[in-house]
C-alpha positions as CSV (number, residue, x, y, z in Angstrom):
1,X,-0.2,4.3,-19.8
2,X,2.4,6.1,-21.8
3,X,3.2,9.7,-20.5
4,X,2.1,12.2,-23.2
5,X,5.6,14.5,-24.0
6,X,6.1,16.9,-26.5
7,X,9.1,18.2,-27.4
8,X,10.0,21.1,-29.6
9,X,6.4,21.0,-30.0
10,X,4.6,23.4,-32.5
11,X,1.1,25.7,-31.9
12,X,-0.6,23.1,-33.7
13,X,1.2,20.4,-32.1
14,X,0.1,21.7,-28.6
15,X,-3.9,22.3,-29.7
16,X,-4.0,18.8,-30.4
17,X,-2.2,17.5,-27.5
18,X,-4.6,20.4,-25.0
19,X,-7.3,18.7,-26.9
20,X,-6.0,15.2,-25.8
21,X,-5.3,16.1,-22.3
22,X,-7.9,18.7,-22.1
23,X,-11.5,17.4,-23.5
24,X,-11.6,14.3,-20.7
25,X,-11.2,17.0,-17.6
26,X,-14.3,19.0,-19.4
27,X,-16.6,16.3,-20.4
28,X,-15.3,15.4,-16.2
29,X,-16.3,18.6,-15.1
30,X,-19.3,18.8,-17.0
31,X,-20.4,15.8,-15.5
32,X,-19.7,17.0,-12.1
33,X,-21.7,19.6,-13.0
34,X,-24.4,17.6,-13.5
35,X,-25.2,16.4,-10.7
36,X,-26.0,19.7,-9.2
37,X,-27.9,20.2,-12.5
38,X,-30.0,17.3,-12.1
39,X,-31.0,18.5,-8.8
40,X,-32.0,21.8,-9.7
41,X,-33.5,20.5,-13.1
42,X,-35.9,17.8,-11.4
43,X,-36.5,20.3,-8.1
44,X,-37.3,22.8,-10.6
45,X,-39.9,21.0,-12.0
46,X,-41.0,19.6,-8.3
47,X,-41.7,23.1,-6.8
48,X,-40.6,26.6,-7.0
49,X,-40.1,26.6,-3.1
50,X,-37.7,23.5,-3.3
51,X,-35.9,24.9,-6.4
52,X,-35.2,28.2,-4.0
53,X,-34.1,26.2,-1.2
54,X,-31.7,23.4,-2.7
55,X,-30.2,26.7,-4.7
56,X,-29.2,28.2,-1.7
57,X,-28.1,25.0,0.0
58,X,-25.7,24.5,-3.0
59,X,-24.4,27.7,-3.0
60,X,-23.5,27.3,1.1
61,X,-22.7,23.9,0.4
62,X,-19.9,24.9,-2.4
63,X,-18.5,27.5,-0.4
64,X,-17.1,25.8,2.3
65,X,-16.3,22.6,0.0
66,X,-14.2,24.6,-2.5
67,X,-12.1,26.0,0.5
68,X,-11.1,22.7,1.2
69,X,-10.7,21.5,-2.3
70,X,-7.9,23.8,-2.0
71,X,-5.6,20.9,-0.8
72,X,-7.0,18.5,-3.7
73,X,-6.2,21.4,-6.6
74,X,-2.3,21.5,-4.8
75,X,-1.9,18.1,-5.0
76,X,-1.9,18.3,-9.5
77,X,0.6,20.3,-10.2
78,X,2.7,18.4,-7.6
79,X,1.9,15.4,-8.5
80,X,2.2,16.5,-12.5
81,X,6.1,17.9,-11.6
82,X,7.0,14.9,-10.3
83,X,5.4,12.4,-12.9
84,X,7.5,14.2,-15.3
85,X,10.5,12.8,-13.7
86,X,9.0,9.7,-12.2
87,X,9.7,10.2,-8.8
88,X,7.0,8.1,-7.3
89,X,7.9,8.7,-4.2
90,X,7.3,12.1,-4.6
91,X,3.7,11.2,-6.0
92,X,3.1,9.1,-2.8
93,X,3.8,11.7,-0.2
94,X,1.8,14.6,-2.4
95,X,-1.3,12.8,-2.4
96,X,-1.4,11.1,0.9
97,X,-1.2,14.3,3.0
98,X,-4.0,15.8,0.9
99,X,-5.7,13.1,1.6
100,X,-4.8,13.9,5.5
101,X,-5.7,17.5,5.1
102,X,-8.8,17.1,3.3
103,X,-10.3,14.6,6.2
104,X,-9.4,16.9,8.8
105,X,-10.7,19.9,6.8
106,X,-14.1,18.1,6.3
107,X,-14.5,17.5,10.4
108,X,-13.7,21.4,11.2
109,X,-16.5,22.0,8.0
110,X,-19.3,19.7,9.0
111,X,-20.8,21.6,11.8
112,X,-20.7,24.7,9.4
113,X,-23.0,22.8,7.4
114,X,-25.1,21.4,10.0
115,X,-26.7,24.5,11.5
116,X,-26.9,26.1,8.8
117,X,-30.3,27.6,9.0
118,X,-28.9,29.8,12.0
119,X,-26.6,31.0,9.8
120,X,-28.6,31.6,6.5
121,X,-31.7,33.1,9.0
122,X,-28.1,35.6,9.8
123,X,-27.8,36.2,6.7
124,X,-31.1,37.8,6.0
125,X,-32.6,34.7,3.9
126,X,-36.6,33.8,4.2
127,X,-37.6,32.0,7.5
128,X,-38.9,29.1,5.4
129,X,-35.7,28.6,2.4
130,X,-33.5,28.6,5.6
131,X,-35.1,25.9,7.4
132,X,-35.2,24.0,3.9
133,X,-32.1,24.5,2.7
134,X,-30.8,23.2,6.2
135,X,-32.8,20.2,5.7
136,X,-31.0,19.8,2.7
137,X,-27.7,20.4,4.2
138,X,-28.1,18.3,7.1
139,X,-28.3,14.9,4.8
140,X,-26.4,16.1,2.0
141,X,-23.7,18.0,4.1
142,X,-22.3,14.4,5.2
143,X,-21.0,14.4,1.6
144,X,-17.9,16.6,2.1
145,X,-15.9,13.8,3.5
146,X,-16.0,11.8,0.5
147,X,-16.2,14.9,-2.3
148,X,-13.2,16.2,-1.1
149,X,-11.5,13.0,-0.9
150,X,-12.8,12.3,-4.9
151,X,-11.5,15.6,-5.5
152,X,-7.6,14.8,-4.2
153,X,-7.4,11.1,-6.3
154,X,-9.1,13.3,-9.2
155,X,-6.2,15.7,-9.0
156,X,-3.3,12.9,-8.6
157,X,-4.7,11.0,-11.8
158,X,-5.2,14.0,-13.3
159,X,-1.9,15.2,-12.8
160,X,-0.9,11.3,-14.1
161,X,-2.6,12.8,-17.4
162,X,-5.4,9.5,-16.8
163,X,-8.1,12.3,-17.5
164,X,-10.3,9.2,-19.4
165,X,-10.1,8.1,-15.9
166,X,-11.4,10.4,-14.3
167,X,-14.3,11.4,-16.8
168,X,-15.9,8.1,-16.7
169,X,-15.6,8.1,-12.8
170,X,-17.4,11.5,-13.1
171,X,-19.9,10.0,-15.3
172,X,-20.8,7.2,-13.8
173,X,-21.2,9.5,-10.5
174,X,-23.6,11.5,-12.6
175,X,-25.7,8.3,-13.5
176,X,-26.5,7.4,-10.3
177,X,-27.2,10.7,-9.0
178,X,-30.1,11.0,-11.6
179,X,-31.3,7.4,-10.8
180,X,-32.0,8.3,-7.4
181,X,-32.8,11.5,-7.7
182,X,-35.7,10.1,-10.0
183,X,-36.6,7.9,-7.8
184,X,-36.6,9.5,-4.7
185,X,-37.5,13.1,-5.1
186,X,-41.1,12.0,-6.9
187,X,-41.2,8.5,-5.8
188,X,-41.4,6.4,-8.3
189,X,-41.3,2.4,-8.4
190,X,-42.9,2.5,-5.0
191,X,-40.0,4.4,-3.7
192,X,-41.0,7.1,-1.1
193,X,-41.6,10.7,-2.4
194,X,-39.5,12.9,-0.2
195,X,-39.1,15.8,-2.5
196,X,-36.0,17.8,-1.2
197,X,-34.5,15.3,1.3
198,X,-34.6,12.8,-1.6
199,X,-32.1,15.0,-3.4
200,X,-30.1,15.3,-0.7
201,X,-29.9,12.0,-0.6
202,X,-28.9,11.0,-4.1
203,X,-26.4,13.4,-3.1
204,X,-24.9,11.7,-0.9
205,X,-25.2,8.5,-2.1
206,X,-23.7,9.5,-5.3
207,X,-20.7,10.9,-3.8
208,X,-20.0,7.6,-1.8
209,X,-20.5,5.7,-4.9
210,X,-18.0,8.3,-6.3
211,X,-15.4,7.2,-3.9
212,X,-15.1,3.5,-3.8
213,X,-14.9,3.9,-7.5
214,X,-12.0,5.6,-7.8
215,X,-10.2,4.1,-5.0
216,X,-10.3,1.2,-6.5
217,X,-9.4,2.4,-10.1
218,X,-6.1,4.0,-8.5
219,X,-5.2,0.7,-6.1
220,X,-5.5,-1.4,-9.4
221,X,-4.5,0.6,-12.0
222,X,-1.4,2.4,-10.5
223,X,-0.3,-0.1,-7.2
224,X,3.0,1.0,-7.8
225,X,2.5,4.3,-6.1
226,X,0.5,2.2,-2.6
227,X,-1.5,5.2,-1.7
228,X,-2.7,3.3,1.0
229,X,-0.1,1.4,2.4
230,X,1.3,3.3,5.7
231,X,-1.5,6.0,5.3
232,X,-1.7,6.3,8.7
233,X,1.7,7.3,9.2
234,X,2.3,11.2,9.6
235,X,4.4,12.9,6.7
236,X,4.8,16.6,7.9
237,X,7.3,18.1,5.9
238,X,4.8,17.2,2.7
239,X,2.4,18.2,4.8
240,X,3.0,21.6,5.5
241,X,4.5,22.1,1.6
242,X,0.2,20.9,0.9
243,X,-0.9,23.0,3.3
244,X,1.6,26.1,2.2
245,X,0.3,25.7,-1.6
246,X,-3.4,24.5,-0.9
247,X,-4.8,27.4,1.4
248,X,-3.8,29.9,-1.1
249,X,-5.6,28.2,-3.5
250,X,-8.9,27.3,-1.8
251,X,-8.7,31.2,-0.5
252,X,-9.0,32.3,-3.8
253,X,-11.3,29.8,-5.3
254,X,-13.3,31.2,-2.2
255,X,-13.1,34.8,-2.9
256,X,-14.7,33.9,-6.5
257,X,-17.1,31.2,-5.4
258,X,-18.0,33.1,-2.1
259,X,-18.6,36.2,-4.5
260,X,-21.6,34.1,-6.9
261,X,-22.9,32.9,-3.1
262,X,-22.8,36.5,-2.0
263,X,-24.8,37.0,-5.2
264,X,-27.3,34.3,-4.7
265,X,-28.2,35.9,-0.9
266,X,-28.8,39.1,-2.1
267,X,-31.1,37.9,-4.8
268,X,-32.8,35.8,-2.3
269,X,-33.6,39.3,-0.2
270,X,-35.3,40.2,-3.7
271,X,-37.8,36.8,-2.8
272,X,-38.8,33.4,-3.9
273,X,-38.7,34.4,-7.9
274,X,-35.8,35.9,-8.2
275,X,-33.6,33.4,-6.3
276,X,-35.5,30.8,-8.2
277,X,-34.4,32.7,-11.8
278,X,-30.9,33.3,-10.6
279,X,-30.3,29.7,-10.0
280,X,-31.0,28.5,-13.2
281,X,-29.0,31.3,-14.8
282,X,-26.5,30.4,-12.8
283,X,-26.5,26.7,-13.3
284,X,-26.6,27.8,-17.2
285,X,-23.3,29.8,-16.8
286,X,-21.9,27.6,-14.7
287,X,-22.1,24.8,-17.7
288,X,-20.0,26.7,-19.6
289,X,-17.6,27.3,-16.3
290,X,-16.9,23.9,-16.8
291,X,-15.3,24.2,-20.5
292,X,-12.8,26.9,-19.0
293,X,-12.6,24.7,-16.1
294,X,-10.8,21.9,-17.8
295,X,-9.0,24.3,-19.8
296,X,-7.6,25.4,-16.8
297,X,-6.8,22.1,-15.2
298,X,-5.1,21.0,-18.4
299,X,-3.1,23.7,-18.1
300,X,-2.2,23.6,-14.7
301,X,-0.8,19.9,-15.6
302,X,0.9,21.3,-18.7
303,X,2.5,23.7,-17.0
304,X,3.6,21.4,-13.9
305,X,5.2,19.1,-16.4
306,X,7.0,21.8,-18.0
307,X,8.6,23.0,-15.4
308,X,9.4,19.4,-13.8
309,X,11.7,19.2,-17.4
310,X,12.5,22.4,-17.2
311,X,11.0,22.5,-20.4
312,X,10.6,26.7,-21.1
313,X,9.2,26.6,-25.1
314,X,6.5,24.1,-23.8
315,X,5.8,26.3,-21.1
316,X,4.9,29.3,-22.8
317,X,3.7,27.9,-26.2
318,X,1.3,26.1,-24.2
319,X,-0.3,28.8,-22.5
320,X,-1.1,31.1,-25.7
321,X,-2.7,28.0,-27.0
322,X,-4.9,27.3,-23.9
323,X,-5.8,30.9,-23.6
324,X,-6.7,31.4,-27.5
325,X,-8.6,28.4,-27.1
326,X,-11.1,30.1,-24.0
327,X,-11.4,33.0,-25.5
328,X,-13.2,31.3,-28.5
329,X,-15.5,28.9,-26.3
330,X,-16.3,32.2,-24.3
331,X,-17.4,34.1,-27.5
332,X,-19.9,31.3,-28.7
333,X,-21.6,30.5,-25.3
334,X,-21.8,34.9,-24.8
335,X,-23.7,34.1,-28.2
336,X,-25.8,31.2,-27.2
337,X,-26.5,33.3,-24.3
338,X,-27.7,36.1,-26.3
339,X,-29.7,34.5,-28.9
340,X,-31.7,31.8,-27.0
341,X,-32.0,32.9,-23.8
342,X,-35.5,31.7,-23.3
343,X,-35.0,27.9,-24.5
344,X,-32.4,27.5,-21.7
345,X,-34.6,28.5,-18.8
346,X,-37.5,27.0,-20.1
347,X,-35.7,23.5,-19.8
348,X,-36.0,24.5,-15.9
349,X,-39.3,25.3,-15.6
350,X,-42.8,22.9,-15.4
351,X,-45.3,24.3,-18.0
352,X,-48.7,24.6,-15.6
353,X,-46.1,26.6,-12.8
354,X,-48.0,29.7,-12.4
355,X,-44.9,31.8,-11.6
356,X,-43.0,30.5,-14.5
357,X,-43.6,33.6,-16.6
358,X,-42.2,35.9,-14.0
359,X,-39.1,33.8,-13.6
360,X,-38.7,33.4,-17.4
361,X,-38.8,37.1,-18.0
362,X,-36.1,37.7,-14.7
363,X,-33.9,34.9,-16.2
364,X,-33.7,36.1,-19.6
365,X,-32.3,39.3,-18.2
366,X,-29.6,37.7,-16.0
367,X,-28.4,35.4,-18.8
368,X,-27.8,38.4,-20.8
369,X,-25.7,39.8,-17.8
370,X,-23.8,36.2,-17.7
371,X,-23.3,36.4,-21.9
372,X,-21.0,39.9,-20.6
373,X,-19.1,38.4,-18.4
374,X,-18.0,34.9,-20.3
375,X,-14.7,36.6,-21.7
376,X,-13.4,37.7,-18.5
377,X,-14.2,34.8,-16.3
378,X,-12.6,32.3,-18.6
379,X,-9.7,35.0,-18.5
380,X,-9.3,34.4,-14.9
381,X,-10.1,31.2,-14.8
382,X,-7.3,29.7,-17.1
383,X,-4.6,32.3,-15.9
384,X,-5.1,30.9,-12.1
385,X,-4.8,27.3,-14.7
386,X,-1.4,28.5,-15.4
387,X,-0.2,30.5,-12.1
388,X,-1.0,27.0,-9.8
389,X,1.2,24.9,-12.3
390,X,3.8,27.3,-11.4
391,X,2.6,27.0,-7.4
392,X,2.4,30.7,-7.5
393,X,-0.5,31.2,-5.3
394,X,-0.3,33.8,-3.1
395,X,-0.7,36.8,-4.9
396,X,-3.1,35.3,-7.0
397,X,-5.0,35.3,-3.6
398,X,-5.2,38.9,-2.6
399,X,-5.7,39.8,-6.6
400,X,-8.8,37.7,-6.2
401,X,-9.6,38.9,-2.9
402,X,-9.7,42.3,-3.9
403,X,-11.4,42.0,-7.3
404,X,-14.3,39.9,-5.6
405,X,-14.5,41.7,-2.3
406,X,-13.3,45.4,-2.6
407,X,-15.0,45.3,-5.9
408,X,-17.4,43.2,-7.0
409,X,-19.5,41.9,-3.7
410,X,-19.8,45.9,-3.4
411,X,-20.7,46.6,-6.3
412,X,-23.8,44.3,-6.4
413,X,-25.3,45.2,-3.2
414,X,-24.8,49.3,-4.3
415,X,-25.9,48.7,-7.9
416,X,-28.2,46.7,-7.1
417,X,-29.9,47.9,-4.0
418,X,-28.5,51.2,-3.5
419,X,-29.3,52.1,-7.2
420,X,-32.3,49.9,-6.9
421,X,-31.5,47.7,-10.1
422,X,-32.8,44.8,-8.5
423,X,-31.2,41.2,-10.3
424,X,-29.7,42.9,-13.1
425,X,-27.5,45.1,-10.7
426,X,-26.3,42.4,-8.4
427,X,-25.0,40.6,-11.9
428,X,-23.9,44.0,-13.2
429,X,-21.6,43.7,-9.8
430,X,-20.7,40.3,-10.9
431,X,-19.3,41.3,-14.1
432,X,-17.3,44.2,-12.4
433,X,-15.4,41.6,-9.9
434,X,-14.7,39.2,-12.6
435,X,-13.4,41.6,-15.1
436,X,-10.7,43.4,-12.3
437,X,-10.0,39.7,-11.6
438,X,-9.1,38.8,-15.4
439,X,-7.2,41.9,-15.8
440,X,-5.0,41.5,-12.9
441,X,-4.1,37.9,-12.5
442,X,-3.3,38.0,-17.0
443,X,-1.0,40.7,-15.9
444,X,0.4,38.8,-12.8
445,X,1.4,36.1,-15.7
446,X,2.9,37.1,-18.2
447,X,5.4,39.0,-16.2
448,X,5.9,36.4,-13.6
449,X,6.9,34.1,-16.9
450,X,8.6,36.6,-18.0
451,X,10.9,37.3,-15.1
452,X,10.7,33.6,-13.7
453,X,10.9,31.3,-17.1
454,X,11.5,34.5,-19.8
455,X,15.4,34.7,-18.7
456,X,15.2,31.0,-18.4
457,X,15.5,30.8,-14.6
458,X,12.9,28.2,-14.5
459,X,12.1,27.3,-10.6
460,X,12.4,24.0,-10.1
461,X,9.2,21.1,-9.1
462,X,7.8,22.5,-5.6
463,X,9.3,25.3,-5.5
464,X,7.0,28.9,-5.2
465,X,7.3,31.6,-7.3
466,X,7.0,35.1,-5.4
């Protein structure tokens, strides 16, 4: 596949090529997304009880997964850099030792995830969505191994620009997760019904079926780059270079995740309903997340290539291009948001649940809460984009530390137990973290590039801004 290059290239010129590089990571995403969806759609319409549990579950589940997906999201703009100049070798050693990382990562998680209900009964939640959530978790928790091993090949092809590759890899993930998840949550075709555990494991199936898939797409599309030959064999300077780049970026991608997990065990002190409303308004936002999301990855490879060919016009061309763009999906999902808001959650619901009234009205609230925060979490979300093609990631890390801990994991508990605004207050809180985040890292930006590429003093591939 011919490397997509770009030189000299105008505004326009660069909205078609984000377009090009950009629209197969979000309809990947999306279909990522998905998957969680369909368990929450089809548990939804199982039981109220289940729907409160696997939302928790997910929420735990994500936290410790994105912290080590931290090694995976290092590996792009790596791997981007040194596509740009074709140094294979370079390629090679980036992704292998993620690979290393992210096994070794996923042994020090798994016992995190299985006792779990310890921890969540610590955490305040209901005796009977911990022990529920935990059966969840002790099935579906197995899946970390091989999601955070999809997540590292993701990021090498991704930074290869084979995005086509890696949505229909994503998709066909998604297809099987809703095939077994039919089958085995409500036990159809003589399949047994086993409700929650059924999910978890379509979960896990789906992420193994994930991983021999694109294994093989990368040994037989790309054998020049023999990811596998030697893998056993230690590579510690790349590994600690991984390492360096990755913890900072699963840290912060913690801070902001852990801050929407934060969120969802403080509503589930509220009870049953209102954890059951906040996950599908959070599964609703988070569907939009996904449009920034890609955004952000494409820029994270734009900017990686950029500064592999020291290219500084592409560079920051690019990035007011990628940013307009956000800001324009944010406005119309705020709008969606706004003007449908019970359509959305009614896709959740069964019509004869006799609590779905109560959980409408609670959602309808909370997605006008997430329609006020769209602008400032795509903000955030495409200037990290643009900071990790740079491998600028720690500040980034305490910015998001602070904005989603000193402010906005406050913020939720005071506004919305202190000043007892219930749901709407924990999201108000939500909205206050995100925004601090958004303002800071946009700032943190445009002065690094102005310091660091503006005077042309471009840092060369793997090196880390400070």
């Amino acid at each position: 596949m011919a490397r997509i290059t770009y030189p000299h290239m105008s505004y326009s010129g660069h909205a078609k090529a984000l377009a090009l590089l950009g629209l197969p990571l979000i309809g990947g995403h999306i279909a990522q997304f998905a998957i969680g969806l369909t368990d929450t759609v089809m548990l939804g319409w199982y039981g109220v009880e289940e729907l409160a549990a696997v939302t928790l579950a997910q929420s735990y589940f994500f936290v410790w997964f994105i912290l080590g997906a931290g090694f995976a999201f290092a590996v792009m703009p790596m791997v981007a850099s040194a596509a740009a100049i074709d140094d294979h070798r370079r390629i090679r050693r980036a992704t292998r030792m993620g690979l290393w990382l992210s096994v070794v990562y996923a042994v020090l998680a798994m016992p995190l995830l299985w006792f779990s209900e310890t921890i969540l009964l610590a955490a305040g939640q209901q005796a009977q969505v911990a022990a529920d959530a935990a059966s969840y978790l002790r099935i579906a928790g197995w899946g970390i191994f091989p999601a955070l091993l999809v997540m590292v090949f993701k990021s090498y092809l991704a930074g290869l620009e084979r995005t086509q590759a890696v949505l229909w890899i994503t998709l066909l993930a998604a297809l099987v997760n809703g095939a077994i998840n039919w089958l085995l949550i409500f036990g159809h075709f003589g399949f047994p019904e086993l409700g929650l555990q059924g999910a978890a494991l379509a979960s896990l199936g789906t992420q193994m079926v994930s991983v021999l898939a694109v294994i093989a797409y990368a040994l037989r599309q790309l054998p020049q780059h023999a990811l596998l030959q030697n893998l056993q064999r230690p590579d510690w300077e790349m590994l600690r270079e991984i390492f360096r780049h990755g913890l900072p970026i699963g840290l912060t991608t913690l801070c902001e995740v852990s801050l929407f997990s934060a969120s969802a065990l403080m509503m589930g002190w509220l009870g049953t309903v209102p954890l059951a409303a906040h996950g599908i308004a959070i599964s609703v936002a988070g569907l939009t997340f996904m449009l920034h999301l890609g955004l952000s990855n494409a820029a994270t490879i734009r900017v990686g290539n950029a500064l592999g060919r020291g290219d500084r016009a592409h560079l920051m061309r690019g990035a007011v291009v990628v940013t307009c763009a956000s800001l324009v999906i944010a406005g119309a999902t705020a709008l969606v948001f706004l003007l449908v808001p019970e359509a959305l959650i009614l896709l959740f619901l069964d019509p004869e649940d006799p609590q779905r009234g109560e959980i409408l009205l609670i959602g309808v609230s909370l997605l006008a809460m997430a329609g006020l925060f769209q602008l400032m979490d795509a903000m955030q979300a495409i200037t990290l984009g643009l900071l990790r093609g740079m491998l600028d990631t720690a500040v980034p890390m305490v910015m998001a530390a602070l904005s989603y801990w000193a402010v906005g994991v406050p913020a939720s508990y005071l506004l919305g137990f202190t000043f007892g605004l219930g749901g709407v207050g924990v999201w108000m809180g939500l909205i206050l973290g995100l925004s601090t985040a958004g303002v800071l890292l946009l700032l943190r930006f445009w002065f690094y590039a102005l310091r660091r590429v503006g005077t042309g003093a471009v840092p060369p591939a793997g090196v880390q801004g400070v």
